[in-house]
KOLMILUM-655798 format. One line per field, with one value per residue (C-alpha): residue number from 0; x, y, z. Coordinates in steps of 0.2 Angstrom, whole numbers, plus 5000, padded with zeros to 4 digits. Layout:
<nodes>
n = NUM:...
px = X:...
py = Y:...
pz = Z:...
</nodes>
This chain:
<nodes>
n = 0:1:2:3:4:5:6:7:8:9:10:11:12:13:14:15:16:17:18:19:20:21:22:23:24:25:26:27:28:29:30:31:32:33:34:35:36:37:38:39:40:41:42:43:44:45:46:47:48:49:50:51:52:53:54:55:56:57:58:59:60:61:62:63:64:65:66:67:68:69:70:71:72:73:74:75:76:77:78:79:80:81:82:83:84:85:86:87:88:89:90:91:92:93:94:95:96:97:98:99:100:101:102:103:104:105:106:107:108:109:110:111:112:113:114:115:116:117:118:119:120:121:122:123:124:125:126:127:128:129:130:131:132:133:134:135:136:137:138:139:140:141:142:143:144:145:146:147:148:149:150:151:152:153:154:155:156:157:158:159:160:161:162:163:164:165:166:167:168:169:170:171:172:173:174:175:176:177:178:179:180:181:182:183:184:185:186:187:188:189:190:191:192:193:194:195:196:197:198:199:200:201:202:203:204:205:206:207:208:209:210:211:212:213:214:215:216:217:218:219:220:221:222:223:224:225:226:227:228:229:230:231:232:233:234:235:236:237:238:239:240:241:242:243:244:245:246:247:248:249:250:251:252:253:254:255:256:257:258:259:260:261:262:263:264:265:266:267:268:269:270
px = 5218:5215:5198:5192:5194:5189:5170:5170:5175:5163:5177:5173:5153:5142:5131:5120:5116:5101:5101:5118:5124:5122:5120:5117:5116:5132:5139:5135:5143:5159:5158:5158:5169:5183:5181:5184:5165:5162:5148:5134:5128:5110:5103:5089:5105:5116:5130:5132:5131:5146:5155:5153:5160:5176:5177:5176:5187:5201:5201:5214:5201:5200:5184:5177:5162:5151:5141:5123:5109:5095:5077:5065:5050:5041:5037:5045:5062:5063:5064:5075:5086:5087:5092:5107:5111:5108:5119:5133:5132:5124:5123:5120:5127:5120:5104:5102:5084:5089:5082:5069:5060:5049:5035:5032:5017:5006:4990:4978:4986:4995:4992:4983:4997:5011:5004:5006:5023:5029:5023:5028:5047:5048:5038:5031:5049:5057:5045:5047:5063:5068:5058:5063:5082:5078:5085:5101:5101:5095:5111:5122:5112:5119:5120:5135:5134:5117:5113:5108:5095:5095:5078:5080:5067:5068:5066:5052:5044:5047:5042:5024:5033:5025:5032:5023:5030:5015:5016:5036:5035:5019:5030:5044:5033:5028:5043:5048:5036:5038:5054:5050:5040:5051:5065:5053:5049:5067:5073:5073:5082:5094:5090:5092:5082:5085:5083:5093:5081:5090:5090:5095:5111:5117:5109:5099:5086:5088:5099:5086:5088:5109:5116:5127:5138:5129:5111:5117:5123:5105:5096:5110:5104:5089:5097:5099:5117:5119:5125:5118:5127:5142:5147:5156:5139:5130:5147:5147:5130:5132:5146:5140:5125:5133:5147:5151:5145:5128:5122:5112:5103:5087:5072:5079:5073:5091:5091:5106:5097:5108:5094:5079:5069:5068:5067:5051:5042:5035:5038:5027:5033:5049:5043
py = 4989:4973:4972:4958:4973:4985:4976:4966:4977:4987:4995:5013:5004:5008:4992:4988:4968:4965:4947:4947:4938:4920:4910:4920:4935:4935:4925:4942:4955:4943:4943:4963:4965:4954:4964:4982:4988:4995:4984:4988:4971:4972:4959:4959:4949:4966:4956:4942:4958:4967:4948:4944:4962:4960:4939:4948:4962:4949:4943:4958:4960:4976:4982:4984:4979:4986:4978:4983:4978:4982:4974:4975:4966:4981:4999:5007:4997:5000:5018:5015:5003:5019:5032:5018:5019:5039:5042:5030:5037:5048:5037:5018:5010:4991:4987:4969:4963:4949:4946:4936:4921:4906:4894:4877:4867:4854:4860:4857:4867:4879:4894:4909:4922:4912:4923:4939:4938:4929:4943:4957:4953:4944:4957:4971:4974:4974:4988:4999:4998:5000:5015:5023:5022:5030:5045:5037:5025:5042:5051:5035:5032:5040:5035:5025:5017:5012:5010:4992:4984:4964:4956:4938:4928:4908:4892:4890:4907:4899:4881:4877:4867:4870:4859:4865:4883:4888:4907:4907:4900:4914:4928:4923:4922:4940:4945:4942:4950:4967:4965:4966:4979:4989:4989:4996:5011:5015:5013:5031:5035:5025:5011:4992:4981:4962:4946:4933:4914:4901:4883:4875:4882:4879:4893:4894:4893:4878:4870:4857:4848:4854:4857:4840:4835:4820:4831:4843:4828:4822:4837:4839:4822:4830:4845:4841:4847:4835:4846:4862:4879:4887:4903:4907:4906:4917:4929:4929:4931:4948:4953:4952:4961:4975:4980:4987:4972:4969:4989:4983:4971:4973:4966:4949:4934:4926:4908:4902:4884:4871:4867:4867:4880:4869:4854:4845:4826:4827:4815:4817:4801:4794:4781
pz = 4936:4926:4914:4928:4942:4932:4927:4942:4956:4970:4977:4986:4985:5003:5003:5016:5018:5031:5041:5036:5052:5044:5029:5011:5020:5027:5012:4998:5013:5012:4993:4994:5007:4997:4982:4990:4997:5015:5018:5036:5042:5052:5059:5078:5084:5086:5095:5082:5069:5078:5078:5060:5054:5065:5059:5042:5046:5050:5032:5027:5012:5005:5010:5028:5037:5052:5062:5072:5078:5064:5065:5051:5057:5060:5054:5069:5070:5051:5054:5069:5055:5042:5057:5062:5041:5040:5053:5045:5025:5016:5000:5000:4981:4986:4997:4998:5007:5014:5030:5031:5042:5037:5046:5043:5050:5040:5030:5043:5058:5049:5060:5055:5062:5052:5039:5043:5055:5036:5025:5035:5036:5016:5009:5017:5025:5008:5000:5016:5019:5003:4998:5015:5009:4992:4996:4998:4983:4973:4979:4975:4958:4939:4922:4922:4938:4945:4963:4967:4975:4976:4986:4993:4982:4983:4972:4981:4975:4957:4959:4965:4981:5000:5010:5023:5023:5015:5018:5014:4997:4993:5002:4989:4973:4979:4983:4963:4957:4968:4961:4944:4947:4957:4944:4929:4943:4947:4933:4928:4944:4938:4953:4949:4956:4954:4963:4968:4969:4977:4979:4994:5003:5024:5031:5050:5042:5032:5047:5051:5033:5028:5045:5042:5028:5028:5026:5013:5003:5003:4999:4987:4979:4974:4964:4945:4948:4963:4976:4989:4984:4992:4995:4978:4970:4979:4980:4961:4959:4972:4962:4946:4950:4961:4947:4931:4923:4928:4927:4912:4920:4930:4934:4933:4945:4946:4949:4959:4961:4950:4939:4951:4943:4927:4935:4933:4933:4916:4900:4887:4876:4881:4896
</nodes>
């Protein structure tokens, strides 16, 4: 095995990637199931789940994938989500949260039900799910090897920018604080917990401003590094943070933004 394999690899891993049926989601589970992981993809779309693990199957990757129906916008399918998993494996290495909806709607009819339906499947999902698949990361988790966790945070949790998905950009910024706090609990379990904030990347739910070349080029325009991610940035992000080389590394808000995150309007002297 070469020194790349050998820090990068997360052969032999069990991860489990919810709303992994499209865009980042499904973009980490490919990055894993290239490098050797068996990776379960859960999504409320069961049939697009099943779909996506036989596209990625077809790759002739090292790793495999599964795919099923997994919900997490309430306490009861959460549970039904950790049966399908319990049944599957009796140790998860890598959980990544990443299922998660927003809601846009201008200041002055943004509904009061956006907030909860947000908060419930950005964060409250995130701490239940994950604390109700701790005795799996526990059995995964030792000294030399961490089990993972990685929690979907965004730019937009970072950045004080609305654009009218007010509850979405406060779920995000809470979501990277429950991660900090997370990884200083776990931490003696030998549990990582980190989170990935990215900038702008073709995903459903970004569709209705990248879904053409011609409108990822734009929103592209507006990133100091002048384009929208691609896939081989979230997948080494995900491989960083799943292997031998980022077991040192938690609590960290990871921006995967090309510059947004320090990206501001200010000039104090030069006009």
């Amino acid at each position: 095995m070469s020194y790349l394999d050998e820090l990068f690899s997360v052969t032999g891993k069990t991860a489990l990637v919810t709303g992994a049926a499209t865009g980042i989601g499904r973009m980490a589970a490919t990055a894993l199931i290239k490098a050797g992981a068996s990776v379960m993809i859960a999504s409320r779309k069961g049939e697009d789940c099943i779909k996506v693990a036989s596209e990625l199957n077809g790759l002739g990757a090292s790793g495999q994938a599964e795919g099923f129906a997994g919900d997490v916008s309430s306490e009861a399918a959460i549970a039904a989500l950790v049966g399908e998993v319990k049944a599957r494996t009796g140790k998860l290495d890598i959980l990544i949260n990443n299922a998660g909806v927003s809601w846009g709607a201008p200041l002055e009819s943004f509904p009061y039900s956006a907030w909860a339906k947000v908060f419930g499947v950005n964060v409250t999902a995130v701490f239940h799910l994950t604390r109700e698949l701790l005795p799996l990361l526990d059995a995964a988790a030792s000294d030399e090897d961490p089990a993972r966790v990685i929690n979907l945070g965004s730019v937009m949790g970072t950045q004080p920018l609305a654009d009218d998905a007010y509850s979405y950009t406060a779920s995000k910024a809470a979501v990277h604080h429950l991660t900090r706090t997370l990884a200083l609990e776990f931490a003696g379990r030998r549990i990582t917990v980190n989170a990935f904030a990215p900038g702008p990347f073709q995903s459903r739910m970004t569709a209705f401003a990248t879904g053409t070349d011609e409108q990822a080029r734009h929103v592209g325009g507006h990133v100091p590094i002048g384009r929208i991610g691609t896939p081989d940035d979230i997948a080494g992000a995900t491989l960083y943070l799943c292997s031998r080389a980022g077991s040192y590394v938690t609590g960290a808000i990871l921006p995967i933004d090309g510059g947004q995150s320090v990206q501001h309007g200010l000039t104090l002297f030069k006009e």
